[in-house]
N, C-alpha and C positions, 0 to 999 in steps of 0.2 A: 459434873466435870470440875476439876479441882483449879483453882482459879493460875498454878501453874502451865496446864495445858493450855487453860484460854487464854495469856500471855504467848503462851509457844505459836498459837496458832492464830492471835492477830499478829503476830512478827513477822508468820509465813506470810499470811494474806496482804499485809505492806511490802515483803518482799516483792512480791505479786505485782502489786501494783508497780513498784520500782522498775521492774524490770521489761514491764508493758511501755512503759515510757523513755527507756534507754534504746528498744526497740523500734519504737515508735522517731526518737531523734534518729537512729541512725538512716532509717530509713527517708526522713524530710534532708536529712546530711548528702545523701546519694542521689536524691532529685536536683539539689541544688547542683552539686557537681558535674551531672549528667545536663542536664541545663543549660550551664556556660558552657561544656563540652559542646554539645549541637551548635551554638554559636560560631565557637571557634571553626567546627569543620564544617558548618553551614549543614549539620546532617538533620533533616527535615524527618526523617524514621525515628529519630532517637530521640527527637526534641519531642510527638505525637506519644512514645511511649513513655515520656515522665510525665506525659498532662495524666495518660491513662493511670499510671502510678500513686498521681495523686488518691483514687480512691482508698485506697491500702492503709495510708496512713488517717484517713477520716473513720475507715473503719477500728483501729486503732484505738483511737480520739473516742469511738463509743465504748469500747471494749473499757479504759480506762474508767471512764464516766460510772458504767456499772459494777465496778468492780468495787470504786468509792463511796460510792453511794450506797452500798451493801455493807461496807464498812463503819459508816455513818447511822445505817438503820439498825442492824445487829450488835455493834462492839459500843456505840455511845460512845465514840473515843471523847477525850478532855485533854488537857495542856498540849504537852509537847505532841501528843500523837494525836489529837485536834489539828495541829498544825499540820502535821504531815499528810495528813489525809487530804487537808482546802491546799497545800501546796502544790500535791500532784495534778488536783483538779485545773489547778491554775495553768501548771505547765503544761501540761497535754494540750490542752487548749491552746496556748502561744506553739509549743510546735504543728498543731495544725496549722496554724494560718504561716508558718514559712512552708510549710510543704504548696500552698495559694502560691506563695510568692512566685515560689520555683516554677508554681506550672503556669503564672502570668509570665515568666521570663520564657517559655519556650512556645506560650502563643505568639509572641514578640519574633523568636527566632522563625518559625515557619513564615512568619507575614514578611521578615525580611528578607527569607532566601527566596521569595519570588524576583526581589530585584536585584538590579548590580551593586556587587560589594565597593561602598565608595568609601564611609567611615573608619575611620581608626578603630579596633576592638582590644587593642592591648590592656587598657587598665579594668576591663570588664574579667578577664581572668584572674589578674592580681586581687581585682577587690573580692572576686569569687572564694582564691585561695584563702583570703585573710580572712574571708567571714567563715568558710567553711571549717577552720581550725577554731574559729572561736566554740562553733558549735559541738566539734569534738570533745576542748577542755569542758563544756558546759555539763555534757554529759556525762564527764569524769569525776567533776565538781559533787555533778548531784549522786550519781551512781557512789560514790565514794563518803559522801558528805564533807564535801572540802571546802572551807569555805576561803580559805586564801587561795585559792584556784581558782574560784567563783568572783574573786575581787579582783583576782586579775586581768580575769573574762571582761570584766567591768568598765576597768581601764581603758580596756582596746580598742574598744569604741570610736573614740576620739581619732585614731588613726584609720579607721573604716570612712567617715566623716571627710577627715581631709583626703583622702585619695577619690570622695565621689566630686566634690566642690574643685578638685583638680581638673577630673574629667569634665565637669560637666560646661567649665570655663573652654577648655581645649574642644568640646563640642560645638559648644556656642561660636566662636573662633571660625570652625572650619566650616559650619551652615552660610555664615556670612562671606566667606569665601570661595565656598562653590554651593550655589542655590541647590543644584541637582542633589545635593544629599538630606536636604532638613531631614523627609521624609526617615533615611536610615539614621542621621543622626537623635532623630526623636526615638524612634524604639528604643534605640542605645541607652537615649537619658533613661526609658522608663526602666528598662532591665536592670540598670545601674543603680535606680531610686530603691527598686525592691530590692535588690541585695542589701541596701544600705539599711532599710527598713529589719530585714532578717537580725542584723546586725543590732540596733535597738531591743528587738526583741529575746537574742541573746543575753543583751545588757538587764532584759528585764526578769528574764530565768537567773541571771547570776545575782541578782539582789533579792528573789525570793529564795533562794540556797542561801543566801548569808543569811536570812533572815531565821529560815526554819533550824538551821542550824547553833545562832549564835541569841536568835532571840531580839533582835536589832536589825533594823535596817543600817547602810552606809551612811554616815553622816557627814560627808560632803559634798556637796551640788555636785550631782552624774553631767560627767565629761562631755561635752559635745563640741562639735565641730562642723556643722554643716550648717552654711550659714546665708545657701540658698534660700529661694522664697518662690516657688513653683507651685503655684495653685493649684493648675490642675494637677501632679504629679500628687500631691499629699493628697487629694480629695479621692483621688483613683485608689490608692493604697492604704489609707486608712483602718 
């Protein structure tokens, strides 16, 4: 085989893998949204069918795995397409564990439609919304190789951050004022933690696109903003 073909056809086979993993996001994208949806309408069916969901994308998650790994034993990549090969690994990876997040956020919501809705849920959508876009650009970033896209995704952060440390003060607020809700307002915090977390995790897909991209990581201290300290909540989500 002329070493043009074997160029055309590790191009295909990274196409390959690229496009496993744009699959792969959209589908962790639709769990999250489906997710806070069941929240909002309290629909306990819908919330049970993202946990089931979850499998889909871990099968995914191996599909990738072997496809790199194949890449890795067959082609011997080096430099730039070294890179690209331990990138996808990486990412696949990180969107597995937001597709976790989504389906910890709809065992949250079945455990709270058994009781009375007493909690505020308004900024669990906004920060839904705002993470769910992050992870659109994320995918456009990488699907594209964008990396001023990917830095922007980066940014955004910071505003995912302040909108949880907002809620989670307005939570704290309303437990102390009426005992009867800790209980919902605890779920609230954690559902709200994991989104926050997804969010991170975007931050950490968009600096590995700058990276395989540019050859560089970002070289100023990644944005944050949550400036809580909830023990258990990080230990859970980790």
């Amino acid at each position: 085989m002329s070493s043009g073909h074997i160029v055309k056809s590790f191009d295909e086979e990274l196409e390959d893998v690229r496009n496993t993993i744009v699959e792969m996001g959209g589908l962790a994208e639709s769990q999250l949204e489906a997710a806070v949806r069941s929240l909002t309408e309290r629909n306990t069916e819908l919330a049970l069918k993202t946990i089931e969901a979850d499998r889909a994308v871990d099968d995914l998650e191996q599909e990738v795995d072997n496809k790199a790994i194949r890449l890795l034993a067959l082609r011997n990549p080096v430099a730039d397409d070294l890179r690209l090969v331990i990138s996808a690994l990486k990412i696949a990876s990180v969107l597995e564990r937001v597709a976790d997040y989504a389906a910890n956020i709809s065992k949250r919501v079945i455990a709270l439609n058994t009781s009375p809705s007493l909690a505020p849920v308004s900024s669990i959508p906004r920060m839904g919304d705002m993470v769910r876009r992050m992870i659109d650009d994320t995918l456009k970033a990488y699907a594209n190789g964008d990396p001023d896209l990917a830095y922007d995704v980066w940014k955004r952060d910071q505003e995912v951050d302040q909108l949880y440390n907002s809620m989670f003060r307005e939570l704290l607020t309303f437990m102390m004022e009426d005992p009867r809700s800790i209980t919902s307002c605890t779920h609230l915090i954690f559902m709200a933690k994991n989104i926050e977390r997804i969010g991170d995790h975007m931050t950490n897909i968009a600096e590995i696109i700058v990276y395989q991209v540019t050859g560089e990581m970002p070289t100023e201290p990644r944005p944050k903003g949550d400036k809580t300290s909830v023990t258990m909540i990080e230990n859970e989500n980790s």
